[in-house]
C-alpha positions as CSV (number, residue, x, y, z in Angstrom):
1,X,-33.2,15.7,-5.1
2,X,-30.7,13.5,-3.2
3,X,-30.8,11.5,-0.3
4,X,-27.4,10.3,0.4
5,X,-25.3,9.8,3.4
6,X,-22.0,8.5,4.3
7,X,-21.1,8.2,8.0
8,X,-17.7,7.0,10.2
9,X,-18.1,5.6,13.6
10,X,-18.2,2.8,15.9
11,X,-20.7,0.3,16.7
12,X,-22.1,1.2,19.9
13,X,-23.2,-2.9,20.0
14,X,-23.1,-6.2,18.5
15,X,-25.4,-5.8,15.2
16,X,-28.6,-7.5,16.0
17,X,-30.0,-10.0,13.4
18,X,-32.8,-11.5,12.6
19,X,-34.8,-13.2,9.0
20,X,-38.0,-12.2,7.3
21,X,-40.7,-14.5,6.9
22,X,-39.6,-15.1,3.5
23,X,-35.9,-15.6,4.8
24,X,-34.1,-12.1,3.9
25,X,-31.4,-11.3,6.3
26,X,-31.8,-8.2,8.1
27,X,-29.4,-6.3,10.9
28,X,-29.6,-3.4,12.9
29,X,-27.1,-1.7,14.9
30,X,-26.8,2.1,16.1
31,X,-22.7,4.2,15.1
32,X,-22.1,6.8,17.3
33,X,-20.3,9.3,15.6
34,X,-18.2,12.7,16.6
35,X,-19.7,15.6,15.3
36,X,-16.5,17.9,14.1
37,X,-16.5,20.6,17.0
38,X,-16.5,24.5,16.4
39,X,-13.6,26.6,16.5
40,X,-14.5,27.8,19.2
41,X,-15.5,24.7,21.4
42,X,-13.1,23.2,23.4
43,X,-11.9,19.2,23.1
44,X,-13.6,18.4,25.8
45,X,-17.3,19.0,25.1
46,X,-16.9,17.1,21.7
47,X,-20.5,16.0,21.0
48,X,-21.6,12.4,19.9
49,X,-24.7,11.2,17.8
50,X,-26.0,8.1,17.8
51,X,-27.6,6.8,14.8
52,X,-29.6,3.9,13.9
53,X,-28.7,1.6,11.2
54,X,-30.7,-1.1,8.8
55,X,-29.1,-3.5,6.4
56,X,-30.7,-5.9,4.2
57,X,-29.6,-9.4,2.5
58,X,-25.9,-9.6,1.7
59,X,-24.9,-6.4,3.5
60,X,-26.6,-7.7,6.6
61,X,-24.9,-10.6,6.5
62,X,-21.9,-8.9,6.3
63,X,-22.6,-6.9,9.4
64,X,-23.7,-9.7,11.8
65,X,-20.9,-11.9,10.5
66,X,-17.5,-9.5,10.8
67,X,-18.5,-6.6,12.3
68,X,-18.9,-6.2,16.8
69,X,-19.0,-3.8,19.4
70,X,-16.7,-0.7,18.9
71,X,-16.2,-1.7,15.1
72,X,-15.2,1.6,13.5
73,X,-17.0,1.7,9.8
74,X,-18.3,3.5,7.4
75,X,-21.6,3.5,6.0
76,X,-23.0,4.3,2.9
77,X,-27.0,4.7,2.2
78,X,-30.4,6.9,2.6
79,X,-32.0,8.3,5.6
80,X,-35.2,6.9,5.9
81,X,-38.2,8.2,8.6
82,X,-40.8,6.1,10.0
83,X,-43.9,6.9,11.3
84,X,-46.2,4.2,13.1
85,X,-48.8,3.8,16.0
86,X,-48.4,2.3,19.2
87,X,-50.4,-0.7,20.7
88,X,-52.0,2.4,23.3
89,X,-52.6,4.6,20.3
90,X,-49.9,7.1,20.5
91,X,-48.1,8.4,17.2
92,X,-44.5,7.4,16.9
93,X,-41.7,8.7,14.1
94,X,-38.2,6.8,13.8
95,X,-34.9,8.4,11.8
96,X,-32.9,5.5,10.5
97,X,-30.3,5.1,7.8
98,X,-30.9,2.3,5.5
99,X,-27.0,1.6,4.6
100,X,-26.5,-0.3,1.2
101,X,-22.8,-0.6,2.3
102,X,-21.0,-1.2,4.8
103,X,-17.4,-1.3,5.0
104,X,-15.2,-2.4,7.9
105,X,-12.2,0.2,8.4
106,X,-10.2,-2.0,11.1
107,X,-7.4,-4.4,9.6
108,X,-7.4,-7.7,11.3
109,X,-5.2,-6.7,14.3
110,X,-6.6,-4.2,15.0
111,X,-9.8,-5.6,15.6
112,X,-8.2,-8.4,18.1
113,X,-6.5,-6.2,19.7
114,X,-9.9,-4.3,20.5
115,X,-11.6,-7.5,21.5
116,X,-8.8,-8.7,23.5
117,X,-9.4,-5.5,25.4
118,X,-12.6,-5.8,25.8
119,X,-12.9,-9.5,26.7
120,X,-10.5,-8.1,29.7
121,X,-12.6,-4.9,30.3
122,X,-15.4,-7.3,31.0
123,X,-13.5,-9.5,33.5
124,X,-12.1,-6.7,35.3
125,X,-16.1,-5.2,35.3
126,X,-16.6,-7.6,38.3
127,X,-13.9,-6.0,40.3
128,X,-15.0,-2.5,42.9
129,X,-11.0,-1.2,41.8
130,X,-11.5,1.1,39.0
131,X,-8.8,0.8,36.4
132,X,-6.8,3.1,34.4
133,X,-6.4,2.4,30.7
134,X,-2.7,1.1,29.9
135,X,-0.6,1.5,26.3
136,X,-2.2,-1.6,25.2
137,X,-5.5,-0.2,25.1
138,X,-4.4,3.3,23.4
139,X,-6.6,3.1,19.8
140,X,-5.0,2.7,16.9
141,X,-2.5,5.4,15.4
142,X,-4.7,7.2,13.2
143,X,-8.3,6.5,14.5
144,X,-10.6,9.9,13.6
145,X,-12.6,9.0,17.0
146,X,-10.0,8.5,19.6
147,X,-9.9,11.1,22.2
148,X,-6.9,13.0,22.6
């Protein structure tokens, strides 16, 4: 049997890290990724998961050091399920990918160019004047998860 899984998508947030007792690096961050729609389906009612992701040592290194919010990546790795008790007693399952690689997909530009945008999407967020999106913020040519 197999367990393998290789996804494309953005970073939904900044990977959150954090160390193990014994000081192993872990991160965590959720992709949301386009499902391919149907035939029939229109463009508009594309459909979006959200997955969770956990990296260990090197890899999650890797992830907290280079990669942000909106980074599109792939990942490589095993789906992995959970299940655990709350404090109150109540039985709790998780899904999660456990990704032994990770690989940016963004050159260097592009990635600036996306956090210029957002470092001015967040100072425009104060404002009541709702903005529309200029050329300068059009993705990338080529990007699988733009909207069209």
């Amino acid at each position: 049997m197999v367990n393998s899984v290789v996804l494309v998508g953005r970073l939904t947030a900044d990977p959150e890290m954090r160390y193990t007792p014994n000081g192993v690096a872990v991160a965590n961050f959720r992709l949301a990724v386009n499902r391919r729609p149907r035939r029939d389906q229109p463009r508009e009612e594309r459909q979006t998961d959200f997955i969770d992701i956990v990296t260990w040592r090197q890899t999650a290194e890797f992830c907290g050091n280079y990669l942000n919010k909106g980074a599109l990546v792939s990942v490589e790795g095993r789906i992995q399920v959970r299940d655990w008790e709350t404090q109150d007693g109540q039985r709790r399952r998780s899904v999660e990918v456990v990704a032994y690689g990770v690989q940016s997909l963004e050159s260097r530009a592009e990635r600036e160019r996306r956090e210029q945008t957002a470092a001015g999407s967040e100072a425009e967020a104060g404002s009541e004047a709702e903005a529309q999106p200029s050329e300068d913020e059009a993705p990338p040519p080529g990007d699988p998860f733009a909207e069209e």
